[in-house]
N, C-alpha and C positions, 0 to 999 in steps of 0.2 A: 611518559612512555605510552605509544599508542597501546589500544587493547584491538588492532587490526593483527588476526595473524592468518596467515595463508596456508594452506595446503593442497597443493597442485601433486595428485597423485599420480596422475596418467596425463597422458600424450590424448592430441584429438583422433577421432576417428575419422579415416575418411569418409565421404559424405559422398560422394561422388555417386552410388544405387540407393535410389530412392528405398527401394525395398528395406535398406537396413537400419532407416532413419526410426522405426518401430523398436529398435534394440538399444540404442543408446542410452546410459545409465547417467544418474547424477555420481560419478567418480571425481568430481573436484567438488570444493568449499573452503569456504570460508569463515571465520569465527568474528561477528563484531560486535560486542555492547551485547553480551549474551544470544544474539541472531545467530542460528544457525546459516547462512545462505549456500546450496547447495548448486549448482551446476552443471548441466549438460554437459559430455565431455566435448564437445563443438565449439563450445563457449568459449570467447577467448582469454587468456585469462588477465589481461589489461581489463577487459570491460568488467567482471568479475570483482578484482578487485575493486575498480572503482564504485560500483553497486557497495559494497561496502565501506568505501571510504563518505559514498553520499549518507550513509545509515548514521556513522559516527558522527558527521556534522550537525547531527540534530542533537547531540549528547555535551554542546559547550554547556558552560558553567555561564550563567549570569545572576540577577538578584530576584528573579522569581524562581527560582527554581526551590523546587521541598526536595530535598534531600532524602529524608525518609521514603516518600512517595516514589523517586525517581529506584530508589534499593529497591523497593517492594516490587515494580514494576519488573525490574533485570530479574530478580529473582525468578519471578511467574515464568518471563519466557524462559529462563535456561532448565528450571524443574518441569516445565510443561514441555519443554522438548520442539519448540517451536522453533519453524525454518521456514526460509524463503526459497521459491526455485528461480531457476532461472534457465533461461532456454534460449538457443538462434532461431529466431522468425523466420528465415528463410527456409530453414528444414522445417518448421509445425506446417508452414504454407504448401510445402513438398507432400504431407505426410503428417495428418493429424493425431494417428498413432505414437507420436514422438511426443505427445506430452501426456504421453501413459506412464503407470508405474509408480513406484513411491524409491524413495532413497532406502538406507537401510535401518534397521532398528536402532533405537524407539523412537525414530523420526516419525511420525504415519500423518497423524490426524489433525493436528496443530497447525492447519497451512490452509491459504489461500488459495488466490493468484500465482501466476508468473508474470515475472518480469522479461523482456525479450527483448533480445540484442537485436537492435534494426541495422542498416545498414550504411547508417551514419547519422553524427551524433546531433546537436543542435536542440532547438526546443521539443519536436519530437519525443527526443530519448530522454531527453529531461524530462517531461511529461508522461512518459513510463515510465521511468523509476520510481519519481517521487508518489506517484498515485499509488502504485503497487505497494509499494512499503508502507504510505498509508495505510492500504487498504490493514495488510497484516497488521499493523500495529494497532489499530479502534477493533476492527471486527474478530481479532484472533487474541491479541496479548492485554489489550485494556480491556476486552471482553472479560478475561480470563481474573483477570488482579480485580476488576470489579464488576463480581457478574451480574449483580442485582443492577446499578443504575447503568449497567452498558450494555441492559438486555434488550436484543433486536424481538425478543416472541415476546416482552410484555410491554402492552402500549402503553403502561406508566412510569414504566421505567424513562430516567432522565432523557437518556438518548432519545426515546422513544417521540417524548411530548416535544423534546427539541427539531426532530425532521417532521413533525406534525403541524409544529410552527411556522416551518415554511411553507409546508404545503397549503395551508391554508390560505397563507397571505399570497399565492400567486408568486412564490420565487423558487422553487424546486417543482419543479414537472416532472412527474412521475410517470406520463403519460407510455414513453416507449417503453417500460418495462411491465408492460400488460399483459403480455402471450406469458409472460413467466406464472401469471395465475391463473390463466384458462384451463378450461379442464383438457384440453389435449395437450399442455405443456409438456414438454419434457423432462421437466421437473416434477418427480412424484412426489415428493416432498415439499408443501404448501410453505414450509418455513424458510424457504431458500428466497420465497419471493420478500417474505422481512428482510430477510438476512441482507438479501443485493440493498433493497431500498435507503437502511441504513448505512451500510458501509462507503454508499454511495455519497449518501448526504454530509458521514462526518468526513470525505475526500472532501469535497467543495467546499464545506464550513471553514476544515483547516488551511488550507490554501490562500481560501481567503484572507484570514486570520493575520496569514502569513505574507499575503500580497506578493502573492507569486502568480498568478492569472497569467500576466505578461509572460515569465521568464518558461512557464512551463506550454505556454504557447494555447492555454484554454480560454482566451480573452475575444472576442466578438466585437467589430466596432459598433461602436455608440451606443454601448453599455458597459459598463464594469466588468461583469461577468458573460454569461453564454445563454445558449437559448436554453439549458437546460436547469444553471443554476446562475441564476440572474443577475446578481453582486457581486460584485468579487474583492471588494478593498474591507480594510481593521474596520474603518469608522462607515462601512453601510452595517454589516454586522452588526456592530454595537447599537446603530439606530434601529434597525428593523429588526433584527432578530434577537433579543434580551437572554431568550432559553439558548439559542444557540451559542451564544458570547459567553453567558456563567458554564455553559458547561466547557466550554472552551481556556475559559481562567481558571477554573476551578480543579482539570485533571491535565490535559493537553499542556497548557504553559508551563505547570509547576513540573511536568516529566521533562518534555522536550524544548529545544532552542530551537531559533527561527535557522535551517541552514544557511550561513552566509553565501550569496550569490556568487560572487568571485570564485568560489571554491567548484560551486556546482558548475557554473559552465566551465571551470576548467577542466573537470571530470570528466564532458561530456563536450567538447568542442566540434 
């Protein structure tokens, strides 16, 4: 029996005055593998759903999976109250006001990113989903179930010496996310600039891991990976990056399965 259940509470708004794309609430969700995923009421709710059907595809059963580990994990997000938004790119682009606001209580604090419906599907939107739900799940939910070794403010925390590791060797360039620590940043908060670099690092780690570069459309020719995170297949990982790959066997594998391909593009065609 899936554990995808839907609740489509409201009809969309029309969208048509820009003016009112500032009031649109998350009125629809969805419930998958303990994710809250919340929704714009614009949002359609084919794509909606599918955002959740991609979430559960990481939840098969194979013979790495801990058991324990993968409970302990559902647990954290459903007691911590964690959710996903999600939103239409054409109204935030209309009207950046539109990804203001919080869902209702005790949704608040436990969230990332959004995820955002483009305007059609293909490696693009596969490339946004899968990132974003990344992102929640290292930076917000394995944060959460393991906060010591998944902490982005202490640099010896696992995470830590794992994106440290790339960076040194010349495969994670950290260079564009600079202005986020200068002192006119926008960010007053100096640990948002940890925060992105990690989150950032275990997206490409996993990815890789998972040899998805291709399918998610972040592949570069005549390389593996991109200009920003440079490998992208299991066995560069495991040659070059050792801290990156145990920490990747050691909590990532035994929680989640690799999504089967077939499924995702069919999600997202």
């Amino acid at each position: 029996m899936t554990r995808l259940l839907i609740f489509l509470l409201f009809f969309c708004l029309s969208c048509g005055d820009n003016s009112k794309l500032g009031s649109i609430e998350f009125n629809n969700y969805i419930d998958s593998y303990d994710l809250r995923i919340f929704a714009k009421e614009d949002v359609s709710s084919e794509f909606l759903k599918n955002v959740g059907k991609a979430y559960e595809a990481m939840f098969d059963n194979n013979s790495k999976i801990d058991l324990s580990m993968r409970t302990l994990y559902l647990s954290t997000s459903k007691n911590h109250h964690v959710y996903q938004r999600v939103g239409l790119e054409a109204s935030f682009e209309k009207n950046e006001s539109y990804a203001a606001g919080f869902p209702p209580d005790p949704y608040q604090n436990n969230v990332t990113d959004y995820i955002w419906e483009m305007e059609q599907g293909g490696k693009d939107q596969i490339g946004e989903v899968i990132e974003h739900l990344l992102h929640t799940i290292t930076t917000v939910i394995l944060h959460l179930t393991y906060p010591e070794l998944w902490d982005y403010n202490n640099p010896n925390s696992a995470l830590s010496l794992a994106m440290q590791e790339a960076v040194d060797k010349g495969i994670y360039d950290i260079s564009s996310y600079d202005d986020l620590k200068n002192d006119n940043s926008d960010f007053e908060d100096k640990d948002t600039y940890k925060k992105i670099l990690t989150q950032e690092y275990a997206y490409w780690l996993i990815l890789a891991e998972w040899n998805y570069y291709i399918i998610a459309g972040k592949k570069n020719e005549g390389i593996s990976g991109n200009e920003e995170f440079i490998i992208g297949t299991p066995s560069d990982i495991k040659s070059q990056l050792p801290l990156g790959h145990q920490l990747y066997i050691e909590y990532v594998e035994k929680i989640l399965s690799i999504p089967n391909e077939t499924t995702i593009n069919s999600l997202f065609p």
